[in-house]
GULUM-745762 format. One record per residue: y, z, x of N, C-alpha, C, CB in turn; residue in three letters; residue number from 1. Coordinates in pm, whole numbers, padded with zeros to 5 digits. Atoms other than C-alpha are relative to their C-alpha. Last residue first. Glycine has a CB too. Layout:
<rec n_y="Y" n_z="Z" n_x="X" ca_y="Y" ca_z="Z" ca_x="X" c_y="Y" c_z="Z" c_x="X" cb_y="Y" cb_z="Z" cb_x="X" residuo="ALA" num="NUM"/>
...
This chain:
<rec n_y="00166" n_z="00090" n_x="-00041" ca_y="22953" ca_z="07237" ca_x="24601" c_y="-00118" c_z="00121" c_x="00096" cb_y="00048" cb_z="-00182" cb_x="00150" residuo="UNK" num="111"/>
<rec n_y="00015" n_z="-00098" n_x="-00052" ca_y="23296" ca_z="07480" ca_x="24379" c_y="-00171" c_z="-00127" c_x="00062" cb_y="00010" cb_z="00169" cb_x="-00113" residuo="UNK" num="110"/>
<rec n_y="00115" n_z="00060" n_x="00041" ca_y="23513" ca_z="07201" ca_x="24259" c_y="-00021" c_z="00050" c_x="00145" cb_y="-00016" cb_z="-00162" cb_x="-00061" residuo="UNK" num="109"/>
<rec n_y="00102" n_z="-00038" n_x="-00092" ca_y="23882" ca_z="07406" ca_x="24208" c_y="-00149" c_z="-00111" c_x="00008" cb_y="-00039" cb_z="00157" cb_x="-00052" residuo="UNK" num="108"/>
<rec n_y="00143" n_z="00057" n_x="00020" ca_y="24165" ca_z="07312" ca_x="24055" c_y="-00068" c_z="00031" c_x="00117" cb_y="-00009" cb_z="-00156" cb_x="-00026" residuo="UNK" num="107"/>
<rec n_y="00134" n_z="00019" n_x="-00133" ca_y="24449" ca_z="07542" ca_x="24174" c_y="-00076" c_z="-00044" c_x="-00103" cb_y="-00080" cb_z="00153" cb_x="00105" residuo="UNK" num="106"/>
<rec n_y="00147" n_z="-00074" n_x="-00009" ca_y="24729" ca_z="07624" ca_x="23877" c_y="-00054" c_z="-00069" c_x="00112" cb_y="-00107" cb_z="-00014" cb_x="-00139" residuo="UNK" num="105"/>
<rec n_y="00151" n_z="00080" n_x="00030" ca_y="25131" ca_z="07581" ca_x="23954" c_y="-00127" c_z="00066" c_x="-00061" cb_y="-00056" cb_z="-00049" cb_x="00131" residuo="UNK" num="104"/>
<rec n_y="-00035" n_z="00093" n_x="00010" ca_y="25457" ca_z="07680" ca_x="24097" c_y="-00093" c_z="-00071" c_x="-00114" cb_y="00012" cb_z="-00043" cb_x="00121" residuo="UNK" num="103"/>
<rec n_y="00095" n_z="00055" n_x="00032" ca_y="25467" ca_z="08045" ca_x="24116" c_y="-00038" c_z="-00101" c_x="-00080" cb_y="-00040" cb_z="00061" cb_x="-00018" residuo="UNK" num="102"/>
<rec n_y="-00025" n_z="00037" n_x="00102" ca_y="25672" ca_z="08143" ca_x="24361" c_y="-00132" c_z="-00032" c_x="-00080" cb_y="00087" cb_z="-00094" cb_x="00017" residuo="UNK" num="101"/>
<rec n_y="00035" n_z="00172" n_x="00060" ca_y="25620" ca_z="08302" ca_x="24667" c_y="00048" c_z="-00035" c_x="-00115" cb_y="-00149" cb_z="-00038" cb_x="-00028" residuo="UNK" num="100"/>
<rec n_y="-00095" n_z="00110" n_x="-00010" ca_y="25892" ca_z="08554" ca_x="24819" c_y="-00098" c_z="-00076" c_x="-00039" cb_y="00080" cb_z="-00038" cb_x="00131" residuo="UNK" num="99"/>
<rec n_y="-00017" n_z="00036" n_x="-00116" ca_y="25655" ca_z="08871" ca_x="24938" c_y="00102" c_z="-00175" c_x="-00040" cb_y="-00174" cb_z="00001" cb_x="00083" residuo="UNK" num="98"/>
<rec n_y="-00054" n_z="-00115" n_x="-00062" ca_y="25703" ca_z="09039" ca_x="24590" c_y="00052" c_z="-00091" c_x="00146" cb_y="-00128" cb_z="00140" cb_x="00020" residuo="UNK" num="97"/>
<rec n_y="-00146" n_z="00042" n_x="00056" ca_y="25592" ca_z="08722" ca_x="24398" c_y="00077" c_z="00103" c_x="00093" cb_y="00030" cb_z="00026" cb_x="-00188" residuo="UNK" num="96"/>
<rec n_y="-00073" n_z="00119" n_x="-00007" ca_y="25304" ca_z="08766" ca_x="24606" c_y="00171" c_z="-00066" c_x="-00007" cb_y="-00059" cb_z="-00043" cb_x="-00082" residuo="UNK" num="95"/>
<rec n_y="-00040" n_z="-00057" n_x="-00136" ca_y="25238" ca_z="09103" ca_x="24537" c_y="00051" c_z="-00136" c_x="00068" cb_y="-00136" cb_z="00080" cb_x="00090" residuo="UNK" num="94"/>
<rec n_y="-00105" n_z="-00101" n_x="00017" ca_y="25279" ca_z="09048" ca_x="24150" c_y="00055" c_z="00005" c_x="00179" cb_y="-00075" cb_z="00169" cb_x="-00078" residuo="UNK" num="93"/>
<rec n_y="-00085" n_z="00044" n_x="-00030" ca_y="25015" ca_z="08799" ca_x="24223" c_y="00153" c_z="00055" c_x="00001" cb_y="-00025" cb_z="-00081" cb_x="-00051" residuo="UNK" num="92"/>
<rec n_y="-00061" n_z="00092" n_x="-00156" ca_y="24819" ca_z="09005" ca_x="24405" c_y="00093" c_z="-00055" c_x="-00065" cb_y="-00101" cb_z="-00131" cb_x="00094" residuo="UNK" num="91"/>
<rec n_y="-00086" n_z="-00017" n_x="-00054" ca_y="24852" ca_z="09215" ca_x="24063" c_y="00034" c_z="-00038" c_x="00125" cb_y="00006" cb_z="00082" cb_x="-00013" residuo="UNK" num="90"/>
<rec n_y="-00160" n_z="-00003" n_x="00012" ca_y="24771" ca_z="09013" ca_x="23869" c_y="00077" c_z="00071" c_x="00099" cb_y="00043" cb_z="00060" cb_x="-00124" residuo="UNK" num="89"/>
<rec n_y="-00110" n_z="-00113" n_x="-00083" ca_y="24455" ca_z="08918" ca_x="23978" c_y="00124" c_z="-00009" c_x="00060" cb_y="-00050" cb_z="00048" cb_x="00102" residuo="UNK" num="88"/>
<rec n_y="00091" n_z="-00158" n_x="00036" ca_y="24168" ca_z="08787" ca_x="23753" c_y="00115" c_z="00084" c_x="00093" cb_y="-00216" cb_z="00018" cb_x="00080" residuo="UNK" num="87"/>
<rec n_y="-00070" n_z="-00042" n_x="00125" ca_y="24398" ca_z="08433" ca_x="23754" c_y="-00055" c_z="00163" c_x="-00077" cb_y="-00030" cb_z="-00135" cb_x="-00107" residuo="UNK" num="86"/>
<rec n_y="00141" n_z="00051" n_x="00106" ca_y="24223" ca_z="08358" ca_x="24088" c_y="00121" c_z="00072" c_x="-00147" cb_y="-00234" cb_z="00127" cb_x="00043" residuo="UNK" num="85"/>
<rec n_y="00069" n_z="-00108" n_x="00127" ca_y="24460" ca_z="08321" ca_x="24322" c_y="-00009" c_z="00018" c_x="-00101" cb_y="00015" cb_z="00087" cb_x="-00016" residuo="UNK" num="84"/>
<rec n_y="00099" n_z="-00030" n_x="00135" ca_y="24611" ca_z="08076" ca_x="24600" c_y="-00068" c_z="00144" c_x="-00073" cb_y="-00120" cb_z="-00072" cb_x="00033" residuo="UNK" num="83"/>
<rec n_y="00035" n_z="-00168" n_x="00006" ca_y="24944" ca_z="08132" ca_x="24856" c_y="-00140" c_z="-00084" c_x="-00145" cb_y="00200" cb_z="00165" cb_x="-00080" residuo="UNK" num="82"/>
<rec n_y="00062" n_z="-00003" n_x="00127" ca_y="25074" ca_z="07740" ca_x="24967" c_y="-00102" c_z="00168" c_x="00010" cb_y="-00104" cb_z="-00170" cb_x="-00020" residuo="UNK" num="81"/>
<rec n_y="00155" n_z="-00100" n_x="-00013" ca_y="25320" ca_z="07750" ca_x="25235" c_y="-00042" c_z="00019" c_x="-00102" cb_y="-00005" cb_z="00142" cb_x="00055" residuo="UNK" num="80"/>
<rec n_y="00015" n_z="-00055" n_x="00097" ca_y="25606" ca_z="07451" ca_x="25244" c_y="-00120" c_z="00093" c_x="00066" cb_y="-00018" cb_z="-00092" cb_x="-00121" residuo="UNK" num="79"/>
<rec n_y="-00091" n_z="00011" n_x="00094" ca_y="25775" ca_z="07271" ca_x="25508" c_y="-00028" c_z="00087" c_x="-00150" cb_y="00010" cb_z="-00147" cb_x="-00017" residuo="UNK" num="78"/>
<rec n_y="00083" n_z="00055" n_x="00138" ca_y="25586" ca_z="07395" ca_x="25771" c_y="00139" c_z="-00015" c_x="-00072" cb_y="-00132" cb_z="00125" cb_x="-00091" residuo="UNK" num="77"/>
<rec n_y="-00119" n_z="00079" n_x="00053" ca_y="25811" ca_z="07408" ca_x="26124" c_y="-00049" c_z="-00068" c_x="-00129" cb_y="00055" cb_z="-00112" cb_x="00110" residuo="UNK" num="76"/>
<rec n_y="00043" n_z="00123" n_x="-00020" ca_y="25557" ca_z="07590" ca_x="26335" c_y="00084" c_z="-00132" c_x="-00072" cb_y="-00138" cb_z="00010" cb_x="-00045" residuo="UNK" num="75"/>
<rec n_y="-00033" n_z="00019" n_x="-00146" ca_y="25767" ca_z="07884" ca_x="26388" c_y="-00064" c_z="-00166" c_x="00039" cb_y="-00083" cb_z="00141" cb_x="00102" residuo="UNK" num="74"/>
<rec n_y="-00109" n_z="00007" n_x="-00057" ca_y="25782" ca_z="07910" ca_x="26029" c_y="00058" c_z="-00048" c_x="00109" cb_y="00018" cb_z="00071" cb_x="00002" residuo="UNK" num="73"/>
<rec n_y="-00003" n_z="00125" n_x="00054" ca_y="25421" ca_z="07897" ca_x="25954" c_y="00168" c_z="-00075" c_x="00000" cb_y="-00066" cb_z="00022" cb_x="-00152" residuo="UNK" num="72"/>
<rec n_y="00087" n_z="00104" n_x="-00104" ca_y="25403" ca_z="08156" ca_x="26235" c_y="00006" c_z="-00169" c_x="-00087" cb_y="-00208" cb_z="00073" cb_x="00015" residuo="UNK" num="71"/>
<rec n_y="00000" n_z="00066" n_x="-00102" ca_y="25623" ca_z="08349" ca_x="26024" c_y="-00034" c_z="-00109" c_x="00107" cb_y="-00004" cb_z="00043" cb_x="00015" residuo="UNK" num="70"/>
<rec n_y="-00125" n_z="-00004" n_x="00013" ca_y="25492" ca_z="08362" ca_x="25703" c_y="00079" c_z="-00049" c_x="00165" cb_y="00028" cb_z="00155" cb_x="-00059" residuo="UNK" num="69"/>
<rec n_y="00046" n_z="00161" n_x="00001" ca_y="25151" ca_z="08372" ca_x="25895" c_y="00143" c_z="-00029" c_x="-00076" cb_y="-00174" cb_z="-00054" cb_x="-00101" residuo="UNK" num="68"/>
<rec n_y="00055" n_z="00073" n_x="-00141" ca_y="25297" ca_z="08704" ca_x="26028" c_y="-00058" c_z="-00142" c_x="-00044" cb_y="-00135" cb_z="00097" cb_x="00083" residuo="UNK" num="67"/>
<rec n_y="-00168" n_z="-00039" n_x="-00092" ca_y="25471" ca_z="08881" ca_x="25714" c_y="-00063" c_z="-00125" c_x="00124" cb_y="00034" cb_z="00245" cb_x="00094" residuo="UNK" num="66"/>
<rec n_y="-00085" n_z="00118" n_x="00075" ca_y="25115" ca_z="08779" ca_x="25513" c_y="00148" c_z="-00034" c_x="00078" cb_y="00038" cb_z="00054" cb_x="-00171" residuo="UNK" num="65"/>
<rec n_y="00051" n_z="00148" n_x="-00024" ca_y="24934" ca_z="08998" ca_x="25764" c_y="00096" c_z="-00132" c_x="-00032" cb_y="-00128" cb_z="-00016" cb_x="-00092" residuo="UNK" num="64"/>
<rec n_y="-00038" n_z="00024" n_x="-00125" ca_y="25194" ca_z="09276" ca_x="25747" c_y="-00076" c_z="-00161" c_x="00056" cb_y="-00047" cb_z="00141" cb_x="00087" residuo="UNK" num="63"/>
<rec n_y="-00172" n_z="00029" n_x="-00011" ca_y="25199" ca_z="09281" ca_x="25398" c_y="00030" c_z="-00032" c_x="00135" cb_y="00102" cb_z="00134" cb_x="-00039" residuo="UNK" num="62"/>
<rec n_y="-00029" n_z="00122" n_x="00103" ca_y="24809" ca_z="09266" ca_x="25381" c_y="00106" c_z="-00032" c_x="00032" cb_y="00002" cb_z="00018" cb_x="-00145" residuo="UNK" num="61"/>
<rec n_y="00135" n_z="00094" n_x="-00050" ca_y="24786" ca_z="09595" ca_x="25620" c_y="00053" c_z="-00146" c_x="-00035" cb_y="-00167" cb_z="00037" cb_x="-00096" residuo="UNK" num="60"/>
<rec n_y="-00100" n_z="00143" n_x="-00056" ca_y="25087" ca_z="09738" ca_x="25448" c_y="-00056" c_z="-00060" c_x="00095" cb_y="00148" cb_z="00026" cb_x="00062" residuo="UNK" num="59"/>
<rec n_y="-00036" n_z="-00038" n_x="-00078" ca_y="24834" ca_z="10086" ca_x="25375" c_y="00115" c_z="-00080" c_x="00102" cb_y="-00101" cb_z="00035" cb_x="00031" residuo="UNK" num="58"/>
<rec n_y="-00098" n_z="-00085" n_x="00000" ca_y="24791" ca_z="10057" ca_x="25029" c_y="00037" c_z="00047" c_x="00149" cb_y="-00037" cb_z="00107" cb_x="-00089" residuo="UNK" num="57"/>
<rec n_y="-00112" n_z="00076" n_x="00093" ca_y="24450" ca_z="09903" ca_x="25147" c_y="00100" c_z="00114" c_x="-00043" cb_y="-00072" cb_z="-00079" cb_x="-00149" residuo="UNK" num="56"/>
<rec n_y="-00095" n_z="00017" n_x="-00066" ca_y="24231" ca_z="10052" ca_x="25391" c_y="00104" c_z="-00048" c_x="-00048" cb_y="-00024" cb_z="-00050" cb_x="00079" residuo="UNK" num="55"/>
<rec n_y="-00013" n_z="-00138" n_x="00005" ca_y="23954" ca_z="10194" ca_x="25205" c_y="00138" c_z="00006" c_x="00082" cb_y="-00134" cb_z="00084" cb_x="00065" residuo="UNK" num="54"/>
<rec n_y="-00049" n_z="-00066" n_x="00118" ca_y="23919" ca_z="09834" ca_x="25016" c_y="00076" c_z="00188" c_x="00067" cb_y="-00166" cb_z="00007" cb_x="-00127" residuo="UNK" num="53"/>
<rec n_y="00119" n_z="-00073" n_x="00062" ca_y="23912" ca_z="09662" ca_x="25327" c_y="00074" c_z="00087" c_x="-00149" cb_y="-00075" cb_z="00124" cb_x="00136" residuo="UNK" num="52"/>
<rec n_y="-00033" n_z="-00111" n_x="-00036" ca_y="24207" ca_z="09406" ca_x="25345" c_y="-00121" c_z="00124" c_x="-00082" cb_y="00162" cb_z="00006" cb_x="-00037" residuo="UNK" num="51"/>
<rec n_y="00070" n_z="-00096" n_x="00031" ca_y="24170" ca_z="09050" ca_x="25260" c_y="00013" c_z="00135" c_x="00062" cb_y="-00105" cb_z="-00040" cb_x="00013" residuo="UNK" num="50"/>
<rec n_y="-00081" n_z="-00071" n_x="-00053" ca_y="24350" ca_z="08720" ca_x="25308" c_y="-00064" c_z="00161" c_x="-00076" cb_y="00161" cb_z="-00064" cb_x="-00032" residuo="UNK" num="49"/>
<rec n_y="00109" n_z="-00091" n_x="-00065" ca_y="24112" ca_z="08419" ca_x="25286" c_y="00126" c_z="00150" c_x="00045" cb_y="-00096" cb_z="-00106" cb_x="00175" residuo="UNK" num="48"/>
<rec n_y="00101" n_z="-00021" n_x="00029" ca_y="24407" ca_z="08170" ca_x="25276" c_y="-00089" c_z="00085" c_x="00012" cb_y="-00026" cb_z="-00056" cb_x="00016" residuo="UNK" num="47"/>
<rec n_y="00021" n_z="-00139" n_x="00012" ca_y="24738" ca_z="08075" ca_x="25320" c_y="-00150" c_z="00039" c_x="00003" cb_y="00065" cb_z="00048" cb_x="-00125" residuo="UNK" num="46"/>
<rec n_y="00078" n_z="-00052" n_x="00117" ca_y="24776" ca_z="07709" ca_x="25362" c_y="-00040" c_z="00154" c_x="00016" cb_y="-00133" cb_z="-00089" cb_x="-00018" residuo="UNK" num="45"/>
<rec n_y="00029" n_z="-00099" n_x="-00029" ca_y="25081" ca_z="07588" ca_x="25585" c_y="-00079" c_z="00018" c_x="-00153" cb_y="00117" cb_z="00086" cb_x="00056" residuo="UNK" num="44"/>
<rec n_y="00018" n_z="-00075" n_x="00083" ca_y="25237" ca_z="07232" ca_x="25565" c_y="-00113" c_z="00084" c_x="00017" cb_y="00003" cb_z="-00059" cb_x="-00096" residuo="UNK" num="43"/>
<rec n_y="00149" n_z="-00067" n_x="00109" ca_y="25294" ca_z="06997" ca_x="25836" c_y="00020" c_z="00113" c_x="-00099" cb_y="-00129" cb_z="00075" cb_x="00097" residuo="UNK" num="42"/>
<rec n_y="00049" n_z="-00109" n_x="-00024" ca_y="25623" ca_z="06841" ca_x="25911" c_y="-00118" c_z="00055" c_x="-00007" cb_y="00047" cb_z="00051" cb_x="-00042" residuo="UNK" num="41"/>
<rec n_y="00024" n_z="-00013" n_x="-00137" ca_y="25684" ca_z="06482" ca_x="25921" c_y="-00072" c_z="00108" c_x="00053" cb_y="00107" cb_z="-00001" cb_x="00058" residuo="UNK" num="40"/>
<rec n_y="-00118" n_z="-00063" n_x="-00063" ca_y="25665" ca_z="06465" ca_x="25526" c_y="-00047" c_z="-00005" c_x="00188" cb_y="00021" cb_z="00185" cb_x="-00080" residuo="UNK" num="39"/>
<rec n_y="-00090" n_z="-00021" n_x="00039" ca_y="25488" ca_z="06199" ca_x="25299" c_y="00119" c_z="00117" c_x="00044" cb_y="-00045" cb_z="-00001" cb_x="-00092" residuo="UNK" num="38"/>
<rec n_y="-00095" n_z="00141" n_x="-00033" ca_y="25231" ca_z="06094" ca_x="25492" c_y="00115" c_z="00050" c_x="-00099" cb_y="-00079" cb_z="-00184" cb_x="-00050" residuo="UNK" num="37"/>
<rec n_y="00037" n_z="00146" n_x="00064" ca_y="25030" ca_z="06416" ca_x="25505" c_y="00084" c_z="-00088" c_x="-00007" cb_y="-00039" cb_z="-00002" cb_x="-00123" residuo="UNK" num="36"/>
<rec n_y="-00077" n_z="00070" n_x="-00026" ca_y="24944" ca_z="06734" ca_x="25740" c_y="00002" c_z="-00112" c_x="-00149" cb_y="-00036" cb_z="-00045" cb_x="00143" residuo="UNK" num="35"/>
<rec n_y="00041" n_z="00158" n_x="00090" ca_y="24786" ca_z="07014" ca_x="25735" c_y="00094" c_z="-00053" c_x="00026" cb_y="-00021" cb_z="-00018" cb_x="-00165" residuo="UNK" num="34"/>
<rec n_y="-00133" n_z="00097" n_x="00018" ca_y="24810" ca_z="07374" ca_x="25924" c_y="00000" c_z="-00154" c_x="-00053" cb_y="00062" cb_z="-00014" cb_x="00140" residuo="UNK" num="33"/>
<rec n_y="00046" n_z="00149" n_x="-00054" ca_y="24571" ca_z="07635" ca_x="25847" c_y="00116" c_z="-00079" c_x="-00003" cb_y="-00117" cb_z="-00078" cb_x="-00090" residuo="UNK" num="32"/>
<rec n_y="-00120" n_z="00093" n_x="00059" ca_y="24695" ca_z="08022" ca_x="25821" c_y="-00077" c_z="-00126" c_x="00046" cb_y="00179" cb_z="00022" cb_x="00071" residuo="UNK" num="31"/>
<rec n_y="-00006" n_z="00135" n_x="-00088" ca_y="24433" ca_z="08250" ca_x="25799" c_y="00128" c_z="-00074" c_x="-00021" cb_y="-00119" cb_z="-00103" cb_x="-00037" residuo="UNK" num="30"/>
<rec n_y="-00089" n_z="00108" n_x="00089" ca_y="24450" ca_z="08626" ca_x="25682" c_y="-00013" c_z="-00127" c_x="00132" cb_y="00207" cb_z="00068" cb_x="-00047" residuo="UNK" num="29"/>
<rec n_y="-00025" n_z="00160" n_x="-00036" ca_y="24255" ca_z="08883" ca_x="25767" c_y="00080" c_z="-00064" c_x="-00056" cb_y="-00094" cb_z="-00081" cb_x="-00015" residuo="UNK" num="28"/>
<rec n_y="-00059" n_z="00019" n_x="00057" ca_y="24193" ca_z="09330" ca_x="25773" c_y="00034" c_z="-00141" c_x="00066" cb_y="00070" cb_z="00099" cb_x="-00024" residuo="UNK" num="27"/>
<rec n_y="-00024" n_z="-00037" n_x="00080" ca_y="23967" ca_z="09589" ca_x="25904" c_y="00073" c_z="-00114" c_x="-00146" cb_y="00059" cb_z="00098" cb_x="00065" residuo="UNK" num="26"/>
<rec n_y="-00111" n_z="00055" n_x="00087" ca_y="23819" ca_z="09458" ca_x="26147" c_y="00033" c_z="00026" c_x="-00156" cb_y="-00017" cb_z="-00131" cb_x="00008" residuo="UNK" num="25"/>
<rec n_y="00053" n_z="00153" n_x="00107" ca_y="23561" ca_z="09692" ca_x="26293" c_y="00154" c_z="-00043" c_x="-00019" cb_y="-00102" cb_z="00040" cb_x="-00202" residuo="UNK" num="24"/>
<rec n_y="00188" n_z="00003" n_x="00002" ca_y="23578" ca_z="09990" ca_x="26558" c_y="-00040" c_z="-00125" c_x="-00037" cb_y="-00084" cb_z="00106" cb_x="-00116" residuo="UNK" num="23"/>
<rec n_y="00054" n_z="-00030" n_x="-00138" ca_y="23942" ca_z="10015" ca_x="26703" c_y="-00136" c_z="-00008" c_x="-00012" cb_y="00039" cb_z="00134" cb_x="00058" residuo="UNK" num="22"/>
<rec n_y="00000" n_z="-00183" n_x="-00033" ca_y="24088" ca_z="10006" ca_x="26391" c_y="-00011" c_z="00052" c_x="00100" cb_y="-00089" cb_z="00077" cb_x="-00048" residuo="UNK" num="21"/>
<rec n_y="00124" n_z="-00092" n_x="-00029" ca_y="24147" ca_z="09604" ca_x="26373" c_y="00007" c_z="00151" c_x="00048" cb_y="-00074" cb_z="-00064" cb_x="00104" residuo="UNK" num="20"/>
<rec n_y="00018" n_z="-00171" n_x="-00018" ca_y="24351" ca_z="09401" ca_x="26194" c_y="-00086" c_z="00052" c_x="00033" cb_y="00008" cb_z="00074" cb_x="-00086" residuo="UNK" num="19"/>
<rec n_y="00106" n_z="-00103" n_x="00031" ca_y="24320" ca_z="09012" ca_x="26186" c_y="00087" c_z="00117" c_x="00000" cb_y="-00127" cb_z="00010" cb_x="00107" residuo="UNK" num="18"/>
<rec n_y="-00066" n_z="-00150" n_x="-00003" ca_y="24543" ca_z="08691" ca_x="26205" c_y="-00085" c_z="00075" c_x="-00074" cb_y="00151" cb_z="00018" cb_x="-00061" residuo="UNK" num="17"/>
<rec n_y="00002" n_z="-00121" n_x="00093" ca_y="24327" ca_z="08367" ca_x="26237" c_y="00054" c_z="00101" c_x="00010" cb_y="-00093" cb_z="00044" cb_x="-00019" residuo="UNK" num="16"/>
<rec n_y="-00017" n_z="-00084" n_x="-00054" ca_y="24469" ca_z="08029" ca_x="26275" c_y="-00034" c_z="00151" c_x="-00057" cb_y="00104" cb_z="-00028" cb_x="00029" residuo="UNK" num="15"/>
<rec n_y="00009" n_z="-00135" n_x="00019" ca_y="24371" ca_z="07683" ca_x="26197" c_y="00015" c_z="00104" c_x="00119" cb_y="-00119" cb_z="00015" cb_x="-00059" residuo="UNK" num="14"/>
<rec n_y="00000" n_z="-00138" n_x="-00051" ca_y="24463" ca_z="07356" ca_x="26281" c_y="00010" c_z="00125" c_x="-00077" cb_y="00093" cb_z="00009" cb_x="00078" residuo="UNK" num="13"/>
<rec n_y="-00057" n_z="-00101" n_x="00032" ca_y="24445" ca_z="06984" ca_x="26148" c_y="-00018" c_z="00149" c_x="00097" cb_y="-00042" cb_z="00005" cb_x="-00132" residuo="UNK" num="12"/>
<rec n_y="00052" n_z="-00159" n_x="-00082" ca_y="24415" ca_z="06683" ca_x="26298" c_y="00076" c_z="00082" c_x="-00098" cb_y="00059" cb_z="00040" cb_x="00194" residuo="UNK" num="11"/>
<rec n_y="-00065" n_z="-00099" n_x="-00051" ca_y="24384" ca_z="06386" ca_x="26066" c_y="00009" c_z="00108" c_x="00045" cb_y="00039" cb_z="00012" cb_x="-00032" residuo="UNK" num="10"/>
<rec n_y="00020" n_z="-00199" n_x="-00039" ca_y="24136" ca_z="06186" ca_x="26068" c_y="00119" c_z="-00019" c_x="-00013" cb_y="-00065" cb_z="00099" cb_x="00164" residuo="UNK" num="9"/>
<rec n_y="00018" n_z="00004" n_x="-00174" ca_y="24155" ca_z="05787" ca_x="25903" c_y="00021" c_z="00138" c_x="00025" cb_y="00119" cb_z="-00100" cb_x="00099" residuo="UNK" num="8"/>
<rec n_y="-00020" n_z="-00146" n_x="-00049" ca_y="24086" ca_z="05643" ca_x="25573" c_y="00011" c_z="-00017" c_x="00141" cb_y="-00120" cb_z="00105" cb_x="-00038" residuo="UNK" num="7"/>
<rec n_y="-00025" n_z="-00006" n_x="-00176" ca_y="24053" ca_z="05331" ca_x="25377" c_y="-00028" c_z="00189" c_x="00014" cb_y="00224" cb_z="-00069" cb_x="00065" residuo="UNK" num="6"/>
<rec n_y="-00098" n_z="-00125" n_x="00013" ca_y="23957" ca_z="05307" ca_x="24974" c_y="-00030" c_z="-00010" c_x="00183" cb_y="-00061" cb_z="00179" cb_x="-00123" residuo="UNK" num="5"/>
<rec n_y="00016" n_z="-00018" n_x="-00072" ca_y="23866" ca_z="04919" ca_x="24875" c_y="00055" c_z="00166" c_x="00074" cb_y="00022" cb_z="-00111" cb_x="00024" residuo="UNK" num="4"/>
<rec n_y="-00121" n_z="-00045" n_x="-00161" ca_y="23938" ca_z="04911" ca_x="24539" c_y="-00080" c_z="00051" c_x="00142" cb_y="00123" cb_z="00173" cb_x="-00044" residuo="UNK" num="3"/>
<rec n_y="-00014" n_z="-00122" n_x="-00083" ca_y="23620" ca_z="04873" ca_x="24317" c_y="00113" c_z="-00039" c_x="00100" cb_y="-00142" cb_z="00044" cb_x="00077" residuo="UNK" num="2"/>
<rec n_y="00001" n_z="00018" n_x="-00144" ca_y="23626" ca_z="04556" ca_x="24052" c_y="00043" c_z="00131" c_x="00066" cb_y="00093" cb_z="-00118" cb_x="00041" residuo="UNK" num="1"/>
């Protein structure tokens, strides 16, 4: 016998923090905000965080991450989730640098 499975929206929100040179954008990071029944607060997803290659080493990234850090702060997340691909150590190195931890793996199902 199939369980009946419910549902209902929840709002979420996104935010994008950029860099720009004065010509192109150089440099992103999103923060999205979620929600779920088990805390009041919402919770902060990191995501999409990139920095041209000719622009990097330059605390671009650090400064991004510094600012959704914050903002996920100001919003009153209880947690912020950071993902990456197991091909790169040394984000996570940079990670661990900026205060994440590293709690877990990411399943993925790529449609």
């Amino acid at each position: 016998m199939k369980s009946k499975i419910f549902r209902k929206k929840i709002k979420t929100e996104g935010i994008k923090f950029w860099v720009n040179n004065g010509k192109e954008e150089v440099g992103r990071a999103f923060l999205f905000l979620l929600k779920n029944d088990l805390h009041a607060e919402p919770f902060g997803l990191l995501e999409d965080v990139f920095v041209k290659e000719e622009e990097q080493k330059k605390g671009i990234g650090t400064q991004l991450v510094e600012a959704v850090i914050k903002e996920a702060r100001k919003r009153k997340c209880y947690k912020l989730i950071a993902t990456s691909r197991y091909s790169r150590p040394k984000v996570h190195r940079w990670y661990k640098k900026l205060g994440f931890k590293d709690r877990g793996i990411e399943f993925r199902k790529d449609f």
